[in-house]
C-alpha positions as CSV (number, residue, x, y, z in Angstrom):
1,X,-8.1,25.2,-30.6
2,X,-6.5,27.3,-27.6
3,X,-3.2,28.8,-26.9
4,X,-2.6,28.0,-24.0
5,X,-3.0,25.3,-21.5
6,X,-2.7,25.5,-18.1
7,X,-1.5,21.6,-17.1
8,X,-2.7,21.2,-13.5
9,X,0.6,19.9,-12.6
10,X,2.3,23.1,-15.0
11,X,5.0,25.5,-13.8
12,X,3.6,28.6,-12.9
13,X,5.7,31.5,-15.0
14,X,5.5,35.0,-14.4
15,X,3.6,36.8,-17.3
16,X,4.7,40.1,-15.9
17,X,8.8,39.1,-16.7
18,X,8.6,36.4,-19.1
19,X,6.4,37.4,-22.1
20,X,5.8,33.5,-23.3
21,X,3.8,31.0,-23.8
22,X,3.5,28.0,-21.0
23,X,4.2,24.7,-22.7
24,X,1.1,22.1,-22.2
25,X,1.5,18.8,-19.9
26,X,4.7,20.2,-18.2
27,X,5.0,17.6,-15.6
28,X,7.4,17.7,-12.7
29,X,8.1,14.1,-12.7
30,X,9.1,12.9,-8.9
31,X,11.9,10.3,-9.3
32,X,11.5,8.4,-5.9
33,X,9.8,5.4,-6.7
34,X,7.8,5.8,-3.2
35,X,6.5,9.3,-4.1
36,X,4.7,8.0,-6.8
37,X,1.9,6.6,-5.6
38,X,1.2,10.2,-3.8
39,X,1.9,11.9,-6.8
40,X,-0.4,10.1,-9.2
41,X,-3.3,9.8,-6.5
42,X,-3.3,13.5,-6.3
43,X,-3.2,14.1,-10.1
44,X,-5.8,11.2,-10.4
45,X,-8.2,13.6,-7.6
46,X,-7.5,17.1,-9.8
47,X,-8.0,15.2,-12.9
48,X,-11.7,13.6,-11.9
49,X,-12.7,17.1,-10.9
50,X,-11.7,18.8,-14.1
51,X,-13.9,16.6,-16.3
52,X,-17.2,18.2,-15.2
53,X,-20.4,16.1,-17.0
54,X,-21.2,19.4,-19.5
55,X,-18.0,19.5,-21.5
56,X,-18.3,20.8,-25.1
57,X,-16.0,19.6,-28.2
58,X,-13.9,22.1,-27.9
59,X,-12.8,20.5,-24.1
60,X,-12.1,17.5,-25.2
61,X,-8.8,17.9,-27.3
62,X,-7.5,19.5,-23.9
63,X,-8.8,16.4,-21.6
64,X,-7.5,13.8,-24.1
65,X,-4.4,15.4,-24.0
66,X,-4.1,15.6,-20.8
67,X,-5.2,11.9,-20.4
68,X,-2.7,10.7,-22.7
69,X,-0.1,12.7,-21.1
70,X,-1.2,11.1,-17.5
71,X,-0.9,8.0,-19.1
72,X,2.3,9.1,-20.5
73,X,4.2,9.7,-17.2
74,X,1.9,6.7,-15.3
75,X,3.8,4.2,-17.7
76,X,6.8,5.8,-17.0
77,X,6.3,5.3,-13.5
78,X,5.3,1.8,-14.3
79,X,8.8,1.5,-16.1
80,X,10.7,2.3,-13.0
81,X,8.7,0.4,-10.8
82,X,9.9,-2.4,-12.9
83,X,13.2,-1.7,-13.2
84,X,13.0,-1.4,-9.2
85,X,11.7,-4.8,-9.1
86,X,13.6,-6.2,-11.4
87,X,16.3,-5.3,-8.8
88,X,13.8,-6.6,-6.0
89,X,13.9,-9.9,-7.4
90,X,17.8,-10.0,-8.1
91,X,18.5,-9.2,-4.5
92,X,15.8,-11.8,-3.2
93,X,17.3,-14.6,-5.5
94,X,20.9,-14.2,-3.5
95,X,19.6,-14.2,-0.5
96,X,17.9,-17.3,-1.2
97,X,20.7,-18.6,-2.4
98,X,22.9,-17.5,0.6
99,X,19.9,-19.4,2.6
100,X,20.0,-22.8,0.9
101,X,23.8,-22.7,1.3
102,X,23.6,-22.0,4.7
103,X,20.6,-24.5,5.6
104,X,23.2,-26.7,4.0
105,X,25.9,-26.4,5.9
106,X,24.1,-26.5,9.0
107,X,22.7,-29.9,7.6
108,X,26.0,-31.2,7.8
109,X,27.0,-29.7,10.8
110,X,23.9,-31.0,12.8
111,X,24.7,-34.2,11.0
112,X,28.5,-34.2,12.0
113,X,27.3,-32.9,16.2
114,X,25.0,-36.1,15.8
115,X,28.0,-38.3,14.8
116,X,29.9,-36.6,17.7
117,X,27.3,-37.6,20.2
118,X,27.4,-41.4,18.9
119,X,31.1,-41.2,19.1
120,X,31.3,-39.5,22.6
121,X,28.3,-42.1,24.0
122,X,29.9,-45.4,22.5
123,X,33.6,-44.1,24.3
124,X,31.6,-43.2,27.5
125,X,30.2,-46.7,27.4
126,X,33.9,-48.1,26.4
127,X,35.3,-45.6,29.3
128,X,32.9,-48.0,31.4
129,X,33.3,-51.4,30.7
130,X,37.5,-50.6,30.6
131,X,36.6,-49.6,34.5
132,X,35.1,-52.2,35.5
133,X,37.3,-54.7,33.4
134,X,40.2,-52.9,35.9
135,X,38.2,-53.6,38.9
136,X,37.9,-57.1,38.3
137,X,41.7,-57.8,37.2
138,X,42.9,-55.6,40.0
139,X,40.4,-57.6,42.1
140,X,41.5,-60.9,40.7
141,X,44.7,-60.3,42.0
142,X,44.0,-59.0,45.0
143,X,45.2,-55.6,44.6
144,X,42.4,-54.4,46.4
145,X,42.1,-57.7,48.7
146,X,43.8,-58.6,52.4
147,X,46.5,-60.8,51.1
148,X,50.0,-59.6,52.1
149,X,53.2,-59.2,50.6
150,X,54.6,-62.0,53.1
151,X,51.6,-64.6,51.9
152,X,52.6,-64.0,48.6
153,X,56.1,-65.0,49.3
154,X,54.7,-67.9,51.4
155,X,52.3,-69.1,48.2
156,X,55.0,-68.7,45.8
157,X,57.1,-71.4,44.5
158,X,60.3,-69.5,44.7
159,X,61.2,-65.8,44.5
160,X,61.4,-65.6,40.5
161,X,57.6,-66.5,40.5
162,X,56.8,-63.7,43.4
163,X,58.4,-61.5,40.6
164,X,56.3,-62.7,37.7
165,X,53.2,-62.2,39.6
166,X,54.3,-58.6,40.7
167,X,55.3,-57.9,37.3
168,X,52.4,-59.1,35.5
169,X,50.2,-57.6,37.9
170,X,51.6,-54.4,37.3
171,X,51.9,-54.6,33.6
172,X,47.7,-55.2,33.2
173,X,47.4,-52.5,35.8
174,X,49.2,-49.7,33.8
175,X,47.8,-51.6,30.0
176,X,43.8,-51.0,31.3
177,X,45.2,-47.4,33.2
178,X,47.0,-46.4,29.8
179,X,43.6,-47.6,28.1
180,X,41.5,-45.2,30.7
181,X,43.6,-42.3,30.1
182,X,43.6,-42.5,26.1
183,X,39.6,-43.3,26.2
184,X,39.4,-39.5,28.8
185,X,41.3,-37.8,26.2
186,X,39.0,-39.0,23.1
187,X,36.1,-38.2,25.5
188,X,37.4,-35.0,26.0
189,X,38.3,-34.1,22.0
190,X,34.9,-34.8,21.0
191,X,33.3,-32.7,23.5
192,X,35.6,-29.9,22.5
193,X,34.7,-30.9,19.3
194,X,30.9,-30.6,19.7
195,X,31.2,-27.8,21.7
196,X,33.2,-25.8,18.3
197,X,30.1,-27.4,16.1
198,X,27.6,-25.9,18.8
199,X,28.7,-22.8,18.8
200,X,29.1,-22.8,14.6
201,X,25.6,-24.0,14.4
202,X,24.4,-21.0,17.1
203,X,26.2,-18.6,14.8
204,X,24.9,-20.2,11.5
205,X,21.2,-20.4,12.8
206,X,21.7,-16.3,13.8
207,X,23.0,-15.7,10.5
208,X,20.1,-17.7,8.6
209,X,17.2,-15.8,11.1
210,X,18.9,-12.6,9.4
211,X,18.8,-13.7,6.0
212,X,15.6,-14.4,6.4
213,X,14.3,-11.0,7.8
214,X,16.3,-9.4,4.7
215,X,14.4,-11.9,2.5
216,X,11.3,-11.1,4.4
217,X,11.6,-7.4,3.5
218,X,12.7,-8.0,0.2
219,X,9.5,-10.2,-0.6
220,X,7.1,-7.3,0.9
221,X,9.0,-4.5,-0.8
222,X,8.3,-6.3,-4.3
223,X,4.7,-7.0,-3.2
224,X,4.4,-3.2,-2.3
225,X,5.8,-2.4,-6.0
226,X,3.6,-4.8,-7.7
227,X,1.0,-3.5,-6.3
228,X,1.5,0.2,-7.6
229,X,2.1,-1.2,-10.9
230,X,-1.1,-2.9,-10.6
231,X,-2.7,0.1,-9.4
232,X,-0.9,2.7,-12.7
233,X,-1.9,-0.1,-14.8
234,X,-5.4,0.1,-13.8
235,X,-5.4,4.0,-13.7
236,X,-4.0,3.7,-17.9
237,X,-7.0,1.3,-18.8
238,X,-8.8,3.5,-17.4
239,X,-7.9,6.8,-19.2
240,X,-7.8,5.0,-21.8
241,X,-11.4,4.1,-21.9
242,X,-11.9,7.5,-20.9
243,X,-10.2,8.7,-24.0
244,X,-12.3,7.0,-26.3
245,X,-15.7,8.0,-24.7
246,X,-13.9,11.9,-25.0
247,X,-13.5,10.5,-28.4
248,X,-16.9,9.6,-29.2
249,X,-18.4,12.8,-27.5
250,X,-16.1,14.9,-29.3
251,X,-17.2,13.9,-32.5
252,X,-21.0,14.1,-31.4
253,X,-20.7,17.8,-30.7
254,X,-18.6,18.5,-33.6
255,X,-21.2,16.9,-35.9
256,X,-23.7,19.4,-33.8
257,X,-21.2,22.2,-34.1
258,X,-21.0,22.0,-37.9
259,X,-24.4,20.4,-38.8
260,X,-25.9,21.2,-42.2
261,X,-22.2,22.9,-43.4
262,X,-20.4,20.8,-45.9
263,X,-16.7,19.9,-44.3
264,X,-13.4,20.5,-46.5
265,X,-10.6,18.7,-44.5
266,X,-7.4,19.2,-45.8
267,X,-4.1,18.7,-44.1
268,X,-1.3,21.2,-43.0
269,X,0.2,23.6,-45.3
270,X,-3.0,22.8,-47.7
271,X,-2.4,25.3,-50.5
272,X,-4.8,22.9,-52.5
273,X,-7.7,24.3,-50.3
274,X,-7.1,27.7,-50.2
275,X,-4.5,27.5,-46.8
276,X,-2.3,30.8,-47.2
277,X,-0.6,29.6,-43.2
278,X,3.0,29.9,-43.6
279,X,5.9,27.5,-43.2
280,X,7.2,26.9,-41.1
281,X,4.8,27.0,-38.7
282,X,2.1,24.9,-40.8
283,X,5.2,22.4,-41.7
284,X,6.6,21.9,-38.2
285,X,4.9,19.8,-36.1
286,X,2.0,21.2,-34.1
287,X,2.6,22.7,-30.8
288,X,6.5,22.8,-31.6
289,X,6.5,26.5,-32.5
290,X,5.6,29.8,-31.4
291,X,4.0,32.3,-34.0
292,X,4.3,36.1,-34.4
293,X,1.9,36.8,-31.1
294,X,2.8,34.2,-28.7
295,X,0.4,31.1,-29.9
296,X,1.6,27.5,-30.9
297,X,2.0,27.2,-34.4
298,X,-1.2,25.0,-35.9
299,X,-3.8,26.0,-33.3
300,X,-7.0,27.9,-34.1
301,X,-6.0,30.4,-32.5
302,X,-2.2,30.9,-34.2
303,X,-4.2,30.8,-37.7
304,X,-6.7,33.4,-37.5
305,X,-4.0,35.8,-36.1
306,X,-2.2,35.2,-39.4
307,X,-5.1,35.8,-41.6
308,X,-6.0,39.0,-39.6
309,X,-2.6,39.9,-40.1
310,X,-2.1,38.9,-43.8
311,X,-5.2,41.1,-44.9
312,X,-3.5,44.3,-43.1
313,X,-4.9,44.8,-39.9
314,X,-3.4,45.3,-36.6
315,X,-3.4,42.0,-35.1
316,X,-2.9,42.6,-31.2
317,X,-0.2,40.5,-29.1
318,X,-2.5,38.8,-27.2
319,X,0.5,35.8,-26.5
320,X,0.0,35.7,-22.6
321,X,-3.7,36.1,-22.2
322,X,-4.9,34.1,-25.8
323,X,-6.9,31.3,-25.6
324,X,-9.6,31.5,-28.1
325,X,-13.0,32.2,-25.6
326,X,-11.1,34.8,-24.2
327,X,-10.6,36.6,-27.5
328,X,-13.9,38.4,-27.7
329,X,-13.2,40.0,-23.8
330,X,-9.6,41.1,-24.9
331,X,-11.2,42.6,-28.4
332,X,-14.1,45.0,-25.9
333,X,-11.0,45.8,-23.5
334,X,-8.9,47.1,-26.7
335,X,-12.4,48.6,-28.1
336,X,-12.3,46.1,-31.0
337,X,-16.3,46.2,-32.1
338,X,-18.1,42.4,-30.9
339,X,-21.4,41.5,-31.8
340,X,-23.2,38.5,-33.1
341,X,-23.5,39.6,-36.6
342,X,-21.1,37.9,-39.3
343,X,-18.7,39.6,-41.8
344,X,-16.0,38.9,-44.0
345,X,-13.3,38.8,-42.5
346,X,-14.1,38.7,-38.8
347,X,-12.9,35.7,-36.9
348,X,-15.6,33.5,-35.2
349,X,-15.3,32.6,-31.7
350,X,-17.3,30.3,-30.3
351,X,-16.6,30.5,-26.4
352,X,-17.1,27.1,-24.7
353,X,-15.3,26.3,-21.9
354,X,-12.3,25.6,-21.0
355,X,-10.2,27.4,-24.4
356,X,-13.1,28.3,-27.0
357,X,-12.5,27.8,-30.6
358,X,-11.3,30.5,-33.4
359,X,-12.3,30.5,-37.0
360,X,-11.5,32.6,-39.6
361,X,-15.0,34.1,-41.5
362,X,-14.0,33.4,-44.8
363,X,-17.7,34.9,-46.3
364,X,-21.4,35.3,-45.5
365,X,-23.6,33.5,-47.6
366,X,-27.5,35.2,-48.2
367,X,-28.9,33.0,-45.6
368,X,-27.3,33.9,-42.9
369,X,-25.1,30.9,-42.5
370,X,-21.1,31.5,-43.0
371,X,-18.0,29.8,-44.6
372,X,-15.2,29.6,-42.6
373,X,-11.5,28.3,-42.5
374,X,-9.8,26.8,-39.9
375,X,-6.8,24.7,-38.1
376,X,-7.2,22.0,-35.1
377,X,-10.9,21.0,-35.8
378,X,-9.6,17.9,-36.4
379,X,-7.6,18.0,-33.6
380,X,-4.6,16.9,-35.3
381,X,-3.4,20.2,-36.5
382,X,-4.6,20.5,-39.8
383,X,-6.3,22.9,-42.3
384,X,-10.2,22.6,-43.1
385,X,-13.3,24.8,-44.3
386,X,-16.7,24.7,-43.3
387,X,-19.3,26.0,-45.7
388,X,-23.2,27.1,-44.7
389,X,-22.2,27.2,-40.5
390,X,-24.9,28.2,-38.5
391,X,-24.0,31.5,-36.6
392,X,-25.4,30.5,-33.7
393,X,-23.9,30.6,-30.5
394,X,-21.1,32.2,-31.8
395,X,-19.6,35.4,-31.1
396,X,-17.7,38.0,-34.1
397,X,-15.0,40.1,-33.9
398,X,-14.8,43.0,-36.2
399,X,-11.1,43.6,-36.5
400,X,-10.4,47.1,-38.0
């Protein structure tokens, strides 16, 4: 029911060098993930303000259209957020992993610093009580007393048991000395010891505080992406609801567009019904061709070209400026005759807002009323008539 549409997020292309049509819903699709959410806010913002509250049938093919081709991108935005997250997750899961190891390891090396501690207090307290042991042998036998070599002699039976004393003396001296010195060196192992475990915990603790701020972004990255799904998701439920009220408006004016005429649907390439449109535009699928004057094959617009065309008259390329409501204005600029009164072979334009519709004036019935033929009323590309359709509101161009 148009020719062209003008996709508010569409490439603009030079009409003045390139004679062709612009292809509807050309999207430039922005493949950072954090673009997105600017991108489809802004779309969402142009979008409300194009569907203005007095829209006519003819708007609504264009507007669902465009809805389902928001909806179209949205889930594919959706579909790399996921992917994203997906990732997200994956990178989350080995860091908690790399945390629980970690936590255990510096489980057992807290465990192992406490067993160091035990060990180093019970030899301190053994380092003690060997001291004082010392002090009392040595004290015993008067190392540290008054008595003198020569009283030693006098007290001793004989010189051989002056030398047993002297020996034994000096033998539990250097045993509880030799007992000191291996107790210091423990001592000082398992301090070394504690301070290696220390200084591993230290660095373990430092590496777990960075795990966790990794983590920590990770988590709030996701949460960021689930929230823009969230938020597409929400904007698709609601172009979808959207597209069936379009739905159910549509159909209300197109009841009021063709009220009292009897309706012939057909289907593409409907020979049964009188469609002369040629393959393969009518057999290709709709909006995947370009006809003779720059129009999608299977629009309005595209089939009343041809049937101006197949009865003999000059059929004007009107490819880059060819939406159907502005048909009538490009007729008056050519000096093509417009008026509001019906003939055979005219084509009907009805010029709502924003592409119009075309229809081909098949005949003129006594009354007043006309039969037409057309393609896209059903917005799904196909042939119909309408028979006995009021002329009202509708505009007629005489093509010589």
């Amino acid at each position: 029911m148009r020719l062209q549409k003008h996709d508010m997020l569409m490439l603009q292309v030079d009409n003045k060098n390139m004679k062709r049509p612009q292809k509807k819903h050309q999207y430039r699709f922005v493949r950072n993930v954090m673009q997105l959410p600017v991108l489809v806010a802004v779309s969402l913002l142009v979008l409300a303000g194009t569907l203005v509250p007095n829209v006519r049938a003819d708007q609504y093919d264009e507007q669902i259209k465009q809805l389902q081709a928001q909806n179209s991108q949205t889930q594919g935005a959706v579909s790399q957020l996921q992917v994203q997250a997906n990732s997200f997750q994956d990178a989350i899961n080995k860091l908690q992993a790399q945390i629980s190891q970690l936590q255990s390891q510096i489980d057992a090396n807290e465990a192992k610093q406490a067993s160091l501690q035990q060990q180093i207090d019970a030899n301190q307290a053994e380092l003690d009580r060997q001291r004082k042991v010392l002090g009392t042998d040595i004290k015993a036998m008067y190392v540290d007393g008054n008595i003198t070599t020569i009283e030693m002699l006098a007290t001793s039976k004989n010189l051989s048991d002056f030398v047993d004393k002297e020996e034994y003396r000096t033998a539990v001296q250097n045993k509880i000395q030799d007992t000191l010195k291996k107790i210091s060196e423990l001592q000082n192992q398992l301090k070394e010891q504690k301070t290696q475990v220390e200084q591993l915990l230290k660095d373990q603790q430092n590496q777990q505080a960075q795990l966790d701020s990794d983590k920590a972004q990770q988590d709030q990255m996701l949460a960021y992406n689930e929230s823009q799904q969230n938020a597409y998701n929400q904007q698709i439920h609601q172009n979808q609801t959207q597209i069936a009220s379009l739905r159910a408006q549509q159909a209300a004016e197109n009841a009021r567009l063709f009220s009292g005429a009897k309706v012939v649907l057909g289907g593409s390439c409907d020979s049964s019904h009188g469609d002369t449109y040629p393959s393969p535009w009518c057999g290709s699928g709709q909006d995947s061709m370009v006809d003779s004057w720059g129009m999608y094959n299977r629009e309005c617009v595209s089939y009343t070209a041809w049937k101006v065309a197949e009865s003999g008259r000059h059929m004007p390329y009107w490819g880059g400026v060819g939406n159907a409501n502005q048909w009538d204005d490009n007729a008056r600029a050519e000096g093509i005759p417009v008026d509001g009164n019906p003939r055979t072979g005219d084509v009907a334009i009805k010029n709502s807002q924003p592409y119009g519709h075309a229809m081909y004036v098949e005949s003129v019935n006594g009354d007043g009323t006309i039969n037409i033929s057309q393609y896209n009323a059903d917005l799904q590309g196909h042939f119909s008539r309408a028979y006995n359709v009021s002329p009202g509101g509708l505009v007629f161009i005489h093509f010589p």
